[in-house]
N, C-alpha and C positions, 0 to 999 in steps of 0.2 A: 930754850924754854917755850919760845912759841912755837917753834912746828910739836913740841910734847904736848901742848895743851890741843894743838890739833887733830894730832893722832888721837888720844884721848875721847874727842868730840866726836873722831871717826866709829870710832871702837861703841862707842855710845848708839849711836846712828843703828852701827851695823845690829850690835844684839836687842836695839827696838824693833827692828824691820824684821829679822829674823821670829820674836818672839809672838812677834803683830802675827805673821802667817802662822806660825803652830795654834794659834787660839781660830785663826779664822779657817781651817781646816777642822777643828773640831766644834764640829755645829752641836747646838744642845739641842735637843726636841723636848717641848711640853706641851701637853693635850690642854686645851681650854675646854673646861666643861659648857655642853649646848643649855643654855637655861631655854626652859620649855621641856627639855628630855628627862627622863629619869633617872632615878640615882644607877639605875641595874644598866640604864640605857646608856649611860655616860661611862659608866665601865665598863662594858661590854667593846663600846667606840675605842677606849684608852688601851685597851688590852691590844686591841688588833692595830691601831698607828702604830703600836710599843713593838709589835711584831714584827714590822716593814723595815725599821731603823736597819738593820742590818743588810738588806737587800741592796745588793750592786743588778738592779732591772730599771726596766723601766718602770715605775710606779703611773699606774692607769684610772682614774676614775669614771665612769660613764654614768650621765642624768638625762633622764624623760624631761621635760620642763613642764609642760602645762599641769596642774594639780600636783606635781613633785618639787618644780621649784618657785613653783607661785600659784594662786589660787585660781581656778575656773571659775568661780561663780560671782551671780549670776550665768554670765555665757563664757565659752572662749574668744581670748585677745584674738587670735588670725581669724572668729567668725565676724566680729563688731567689727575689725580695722575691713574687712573687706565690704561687709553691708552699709557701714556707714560711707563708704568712698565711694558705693555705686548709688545709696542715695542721694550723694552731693553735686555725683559729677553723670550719671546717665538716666538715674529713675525720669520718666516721664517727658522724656526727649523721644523726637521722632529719626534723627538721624542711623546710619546703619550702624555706626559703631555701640552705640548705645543701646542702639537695639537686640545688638551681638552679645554685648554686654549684660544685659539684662536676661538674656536668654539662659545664660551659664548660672547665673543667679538666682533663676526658679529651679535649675537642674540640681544647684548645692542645695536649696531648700526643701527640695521634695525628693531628694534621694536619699542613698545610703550615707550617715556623714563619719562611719569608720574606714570602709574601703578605701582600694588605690583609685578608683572612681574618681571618689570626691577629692583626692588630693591632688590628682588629674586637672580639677575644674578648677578647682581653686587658682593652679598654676595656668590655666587656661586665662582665667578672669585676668591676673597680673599682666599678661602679655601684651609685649608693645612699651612697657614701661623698663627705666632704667634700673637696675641694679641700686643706688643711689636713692631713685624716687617711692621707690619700693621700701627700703631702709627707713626712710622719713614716715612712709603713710603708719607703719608699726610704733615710730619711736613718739612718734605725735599721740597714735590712739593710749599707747603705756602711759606719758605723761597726762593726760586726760582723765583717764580713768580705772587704770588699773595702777598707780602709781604706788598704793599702799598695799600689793597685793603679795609681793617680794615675801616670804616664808623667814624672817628671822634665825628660828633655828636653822635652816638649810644655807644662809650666806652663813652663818655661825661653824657651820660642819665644812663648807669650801673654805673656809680660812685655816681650818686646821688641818685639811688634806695638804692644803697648798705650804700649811710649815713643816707636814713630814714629806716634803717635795712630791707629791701627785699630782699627775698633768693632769686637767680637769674637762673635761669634752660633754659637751651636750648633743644628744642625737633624738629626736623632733622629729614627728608627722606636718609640723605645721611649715612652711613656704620656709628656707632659712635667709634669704634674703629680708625676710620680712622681721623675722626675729633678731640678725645677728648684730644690731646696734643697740636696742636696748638691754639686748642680755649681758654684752661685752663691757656697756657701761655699771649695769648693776651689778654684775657678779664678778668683776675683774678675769672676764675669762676671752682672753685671743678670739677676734673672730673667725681664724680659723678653724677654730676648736669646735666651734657653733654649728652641727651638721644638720642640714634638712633637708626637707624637698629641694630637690634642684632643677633648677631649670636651663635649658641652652641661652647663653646668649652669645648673641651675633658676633661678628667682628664690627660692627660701628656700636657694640657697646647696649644693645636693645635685648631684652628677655625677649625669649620665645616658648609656647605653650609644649614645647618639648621637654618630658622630663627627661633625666640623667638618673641611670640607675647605678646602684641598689634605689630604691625608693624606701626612705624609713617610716616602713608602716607594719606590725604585727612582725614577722619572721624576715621583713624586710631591715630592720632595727640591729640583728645580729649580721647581717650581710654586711652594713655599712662601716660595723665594727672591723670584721675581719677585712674590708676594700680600704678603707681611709688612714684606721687606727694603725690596724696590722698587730696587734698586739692585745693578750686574753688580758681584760679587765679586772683590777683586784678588789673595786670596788664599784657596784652599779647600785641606781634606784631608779624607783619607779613607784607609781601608782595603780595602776590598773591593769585589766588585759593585755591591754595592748602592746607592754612594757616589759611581758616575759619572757619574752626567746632574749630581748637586750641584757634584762637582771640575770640570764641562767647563763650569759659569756664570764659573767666573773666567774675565779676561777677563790675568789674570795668571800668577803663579804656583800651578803645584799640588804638593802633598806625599801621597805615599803610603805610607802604615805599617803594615810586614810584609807585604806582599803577598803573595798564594797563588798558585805556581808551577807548580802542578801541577791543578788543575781549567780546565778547556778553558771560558768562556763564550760560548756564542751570539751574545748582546749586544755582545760586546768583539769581533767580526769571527774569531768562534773562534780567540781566543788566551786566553791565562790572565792572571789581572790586573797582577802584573807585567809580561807583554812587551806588553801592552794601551800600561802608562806605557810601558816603556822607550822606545816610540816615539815618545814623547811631546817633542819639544825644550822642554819649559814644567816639564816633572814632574820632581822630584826624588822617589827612593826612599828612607829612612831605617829604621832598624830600632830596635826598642826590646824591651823584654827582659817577656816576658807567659809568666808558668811559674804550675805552683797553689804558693802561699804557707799556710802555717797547716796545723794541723791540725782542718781543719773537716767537720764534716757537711753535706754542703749536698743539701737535699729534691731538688734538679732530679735530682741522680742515681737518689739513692735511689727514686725515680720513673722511671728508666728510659731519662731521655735522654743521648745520644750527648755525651761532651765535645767541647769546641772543641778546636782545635790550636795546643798549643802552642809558643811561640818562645822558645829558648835565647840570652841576647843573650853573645857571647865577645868579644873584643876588636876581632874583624875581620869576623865572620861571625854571621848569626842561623839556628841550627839548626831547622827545624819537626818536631814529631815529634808 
């Protein structure tokens, strides 16, 4: 009777264990609507997750960050984190490194600040600093002052990439050292994932003003895709010019956030980056709400550069002003 009630027990065991794995093999997928998007916009999103379910690929998403996954304005995070650190630690010192320092610093300020130039200088300006210490000067300026700047809807839409299993990658013009710990922490996404400017560093573990290419910057964005990713994107976003050749690797869906209606680009077949998408049948436009927050000082001005522009988000409409 008792080795009967044992077997029994076993038999029990075995068809729980067995039935545990047939349920955990079959995953369910449900799209969570993005509040802030629209009803057309929320189904347009549900149709095409719904679409991927079947896919034995790799599932790929690529994001811009600055004004895609969080606000520019006032200024940019990697301008403030870098102007505020050369106010604190070289403005107005007579020493050579400072003086070195400073000098990289009127060149970011009175030059081009889309080019590979300036993303040059920038990485120039970090130099001599760890890997680590560079990490901190970004996760500090984020907690500071851009800490509410994080787009809602867009963790909302990487939550739901990441339930129909999309790897999720960020590819950035700005320093990625500088970016890849507070993005890692806000958006749950592998630092790895996190690609930007790169810089050489040493074997004792020091940056150097040497970049590493592809550099992602304009048509440099799709380089970095096809070197790091190696795989065409099913889904990219992006904001701006600068963000096209990266949005035009999917091979999917694109999203574009807050687009500028009123600069004419070259590039874009001289239209402006909105009627660039609208023609797009793959693009969807979405708007999110990017205004100055806080009562902050932020060094990029008081140094003289031009703010970003920015977007009112209302119920129906995003105002740019």
């Amino acid at each position: 009777m008792e080795m009967f009630v044992k077997i029994r027990k076993a038999g029990i065991t075995l068809v729980w264990l067995v039935t545990s794995l047939m349920y955990a093999g079959a995953q369910s997928y449900s799209y969570k609507p993005v509040k802030g998007f629209s009803d057309e916009t929320n189904a347009q999103l549900e149709a095409f997750f719904d679409s991927t379910v079947p896919m034995k690929i790799r599932k790929v998403a690529v994001f811009d960050c600055d004004g895609t996954l969080f606000g520019q304005v006032p200024y940019y995070l990697a301008d403030e984190a870098l102007y505020e650190f050369a106010q604190k630690n070289y403005a107005g010192k007579s020493d050579k490194r400072s003086k070195e320092k400073m000098a990289i610093v009127d060149k970011l300020l009175h030059g081009n600040n889309v080019g590979v130039e300036y993303v040059q200088n920038r990485i120039q300006f970090l130099s001599g600093l760890t890997p680590e210490e560079i990490a901190e000067i970004g996760h500090v300026m984020f907690q500071e002052k851009y800490q509410n700047k994080m787009y809602p809807e867009m963790k909302q839409l990487l939550a739901n990439l990441k339930d129909y299993d999309f790897e999720v990658w960020i590819v950035t013009a700005s320093p990625e050292f500088l970016y890849e710990k507070f993005c890692a922490e806000q958006l749950g996404i592998p630092q790895e994932r996190i690609l930007g400017v790169k810089s050489l560093v040493t074997a004792d573990g020091v940056t150097t003003g040497q970049l590493v290419y592809p550099v992602p910057q304009d048509n440099g964005k799709a380089e970095v895709v096809n070197t790091f990713i190696k795989t065409k994107p099913l889904f990219a976003g992006g904001n701006s010019r600068g963000d096209m050749e990266l949005m035009n690797t999917s091979v999917g869906l694109k999203l574009i956030v807050n687009p500028d209606d009123k600069k004419v680009e070259k590039e874009m077949g001289n239209k402006t980056v909105k009627q660039y998408w609208d023609n797009d049948p793959r693009a969807i436009t979405v708007y999110c709400n990017d205004v100055p927050e806080g009562d902050y000082q932020y060094v990029t001005g008081e140094w003289g550069v031009k703010k970003n522009v920015a977007n009112a988000k209302t119920d129906k409409i995003v105002i740019g002003y």
